[in-house]
N, C-alpha and C positions, 0 to 999 in steps of 0.2 A: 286140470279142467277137462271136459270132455263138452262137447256139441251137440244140440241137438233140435231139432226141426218141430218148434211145437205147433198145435194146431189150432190153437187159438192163444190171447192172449190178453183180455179184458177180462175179468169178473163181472156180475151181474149189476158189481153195485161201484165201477170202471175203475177195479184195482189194478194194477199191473206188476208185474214181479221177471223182471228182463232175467235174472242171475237164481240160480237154488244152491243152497250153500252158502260160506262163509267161510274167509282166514280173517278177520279180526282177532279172533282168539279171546272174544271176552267171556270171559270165565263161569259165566251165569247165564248165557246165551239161551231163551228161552225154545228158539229154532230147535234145537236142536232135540226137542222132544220127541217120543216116540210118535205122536197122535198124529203131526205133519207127514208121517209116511215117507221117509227123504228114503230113497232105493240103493242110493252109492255113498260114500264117508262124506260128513258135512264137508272138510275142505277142498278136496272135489267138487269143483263148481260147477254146475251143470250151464250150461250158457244159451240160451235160444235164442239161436246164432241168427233166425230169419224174426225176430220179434219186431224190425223196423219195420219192413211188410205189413207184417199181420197188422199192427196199430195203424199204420195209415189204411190200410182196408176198411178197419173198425170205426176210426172218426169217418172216413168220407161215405159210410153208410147212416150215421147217427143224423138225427133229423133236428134236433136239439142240443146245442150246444150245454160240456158240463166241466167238470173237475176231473183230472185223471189224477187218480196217486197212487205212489209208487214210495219204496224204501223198506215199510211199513213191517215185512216178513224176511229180504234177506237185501242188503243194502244196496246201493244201486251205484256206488262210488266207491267197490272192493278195489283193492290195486291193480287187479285183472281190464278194469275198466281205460286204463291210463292207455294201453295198448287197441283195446275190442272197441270202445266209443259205440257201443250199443246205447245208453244215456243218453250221449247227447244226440243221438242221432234220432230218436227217441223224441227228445225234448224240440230238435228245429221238427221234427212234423206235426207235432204239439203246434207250436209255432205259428208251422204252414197254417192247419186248419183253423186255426182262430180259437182253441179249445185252452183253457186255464189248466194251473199243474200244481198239487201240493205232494210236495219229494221228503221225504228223512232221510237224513243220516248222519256219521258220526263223522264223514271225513271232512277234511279240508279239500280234496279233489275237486268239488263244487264250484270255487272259485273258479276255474278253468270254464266252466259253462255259464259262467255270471251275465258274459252278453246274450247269449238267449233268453237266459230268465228274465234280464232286463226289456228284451223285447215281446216276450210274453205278456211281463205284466205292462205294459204300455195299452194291450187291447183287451186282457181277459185280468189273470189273475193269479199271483204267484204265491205260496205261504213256501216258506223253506221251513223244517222243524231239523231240532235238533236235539240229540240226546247229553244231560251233562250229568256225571253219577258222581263224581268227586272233584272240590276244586282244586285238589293236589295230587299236580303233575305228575309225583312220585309213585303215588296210591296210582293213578290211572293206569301208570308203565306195568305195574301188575295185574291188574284187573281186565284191564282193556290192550293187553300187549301188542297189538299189529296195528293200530287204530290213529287218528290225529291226536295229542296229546288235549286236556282241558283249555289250557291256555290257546291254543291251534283252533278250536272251536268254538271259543269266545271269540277272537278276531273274526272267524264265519262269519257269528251274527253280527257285529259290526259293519264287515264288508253290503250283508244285505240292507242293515238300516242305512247305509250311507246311499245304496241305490232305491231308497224307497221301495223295498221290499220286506212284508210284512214275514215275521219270524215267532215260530212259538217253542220251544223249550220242552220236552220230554224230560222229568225229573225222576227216573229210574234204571236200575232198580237203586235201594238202600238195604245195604246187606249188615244187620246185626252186627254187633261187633267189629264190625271194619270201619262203614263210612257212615254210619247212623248218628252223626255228634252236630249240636246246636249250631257248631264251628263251620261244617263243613254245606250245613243247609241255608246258613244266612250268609254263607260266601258264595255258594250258587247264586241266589234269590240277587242279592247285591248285583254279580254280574248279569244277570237279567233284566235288572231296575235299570242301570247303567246300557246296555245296548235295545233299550227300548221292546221288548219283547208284548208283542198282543198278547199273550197266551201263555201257561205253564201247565200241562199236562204233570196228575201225580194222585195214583188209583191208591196210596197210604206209603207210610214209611215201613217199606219191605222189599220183599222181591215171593215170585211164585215158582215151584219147584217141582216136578212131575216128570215121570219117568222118562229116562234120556238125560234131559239137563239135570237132574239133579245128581245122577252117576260122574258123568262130566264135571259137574263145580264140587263133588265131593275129593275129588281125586287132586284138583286142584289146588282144595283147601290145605290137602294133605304135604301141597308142594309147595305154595307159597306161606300158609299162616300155620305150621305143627299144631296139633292139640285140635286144631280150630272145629274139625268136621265132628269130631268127639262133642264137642261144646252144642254143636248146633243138633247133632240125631239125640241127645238126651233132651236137651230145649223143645224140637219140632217131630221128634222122631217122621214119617210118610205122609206131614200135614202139606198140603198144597201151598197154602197163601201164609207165607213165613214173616212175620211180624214184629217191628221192634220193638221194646221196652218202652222204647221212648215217643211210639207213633203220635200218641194221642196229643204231645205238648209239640212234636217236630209238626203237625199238621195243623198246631192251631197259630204255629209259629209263617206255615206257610201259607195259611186265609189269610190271616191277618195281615202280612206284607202283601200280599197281593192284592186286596182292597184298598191297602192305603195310595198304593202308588196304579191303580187303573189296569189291572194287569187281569183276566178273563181267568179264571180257574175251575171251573165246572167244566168238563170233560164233556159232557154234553154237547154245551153252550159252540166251546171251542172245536169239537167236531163238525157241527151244523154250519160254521164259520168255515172251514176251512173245504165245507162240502157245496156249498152254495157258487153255481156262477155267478155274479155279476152280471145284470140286467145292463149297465151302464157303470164304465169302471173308468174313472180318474186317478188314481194312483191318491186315494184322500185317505187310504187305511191309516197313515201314519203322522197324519197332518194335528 
């Protein structure tokens, strides 16, 4: 990790991004592209060690109250955080100022901040998201090797429905050949039905590949699945948006569940939801 003093810390449209880099290790890691500009090796974390500052400067100049999110580019619950508590520290001035928060990520460390979100969303407004790519723990240990296992992030969402905190599901990537099977998306879908989830974010059954992370998950393929990266540069050779065989029945498999059981799946839709403050907020999202 290295440190360092940045100078601001809101996007225009109040993203926040506390950590740059990443040790998850997952394999597909879109970050990790060239086009992000990252200056030092992804696991080298850059840490902007004064970000609590700068965000309570930024709410307590804001003249309207809104949604701050954060995870979205490099996670906000690396293991780095268990020690630095830039998060949650983060989150109680969220808090303080009476501002709403929607967070990603793939860990379990969140629990650890459950009472602030809890107190968050008592006055604004909390969506926790989370990312599930395979429901087998074994497939995840490879793919996602540093990471909360599947099962570890289904209890997540549980823990937040049990606190009447609204939860939406990131259903990627779906990597050809590995975890693209009927099996593995109606065991997702299931655990989502089952913890009550608003939302399922899922732009097709694939993943996107563009220079940087595609060097990175070719090298990988080469280490976890033989043959594997051979299969995919004759399949996709330099295509960006990598596609599985099976998108078109795996997506009609994921409307379809998701209408029957009330679950929001327009990316849009669920964007606009989780972008909105609350005029007047009850904790009725889940009622």
């Amino acid at each position: 990790m290295h440190e360092v003093y940045a100078k601001g810390i809101l996007s225009s449209n109040n993203g926040m991004n506390i950590y740059r880099g990443c040790t998850h290790g997952c394999i597909y890691c879109d970050s990790r592209s060239h086009c992000y500009q990252f200056t030092h090796p992804f696991e080298d974390i850059e840490v902007k060690i004064n970000a609590p500052e700068l965000l309570e400067k930024a709410l307590r100049s804001k003249r309207k109250k809104c949604m701050i999110a954060t995870g979205s580019m490099c996670d906000v619950y690396i293991p780095l955080e268990k020690e630095i508590q830039l998060t949650r520290k983060c989150l109680e001035i969220i808090d303080r100022y009476g501002f709403g928060v929607a967070i990603q990520t793939k860990s379990d460390l969140i629990i650890r901040d459950l009472d602030v979100l809890k107190r968050i969303n008592t006055h604004s407004k909390v969506v926790v998201q989370i990312t599930l790519t395979t429901i087998d723990d074994t497939l995840c240990q490879l793919i996602e090797p540093h990471v909360a296992l599947t099962s570890r992030r289904i209890d997540v969402l549980h823990r937040m429905k049990e606190a009447g905190i609204p939860t939406v599901v990131w259903l990627d990537p779906i990597l050809p050949f590995i975890n693209d099977t009927e099996a593995n998306i109606r065991g997702i879908l299931d655990a989502c039905i089952e913890a009550k989830v608003v939302g399922i974010i899922c732009f097709g059954m694939g993943l996107t590949l563009r220079e940087g992370n595609r060097e990175y998950f070719y090298k990988q393929l080469d280490t976890l699945f033989p043959k594997m990266k051979e299969k995919y540069i004759k399949k996709f050779g330099l295509t960006y948006q990598v596609l599985s065989d099976h998108h078109p029945k795996l997506m009609q498999i994921f409307h379809e569940t998701c209408k029957k059981y009330g679950i929001m799946d327009d990316p849009n839709e669920i964007f606009a939801y989780m972008g909105t403050y609350p005029t007047s907020y009850h904790q009725l999202t889940l009622l």
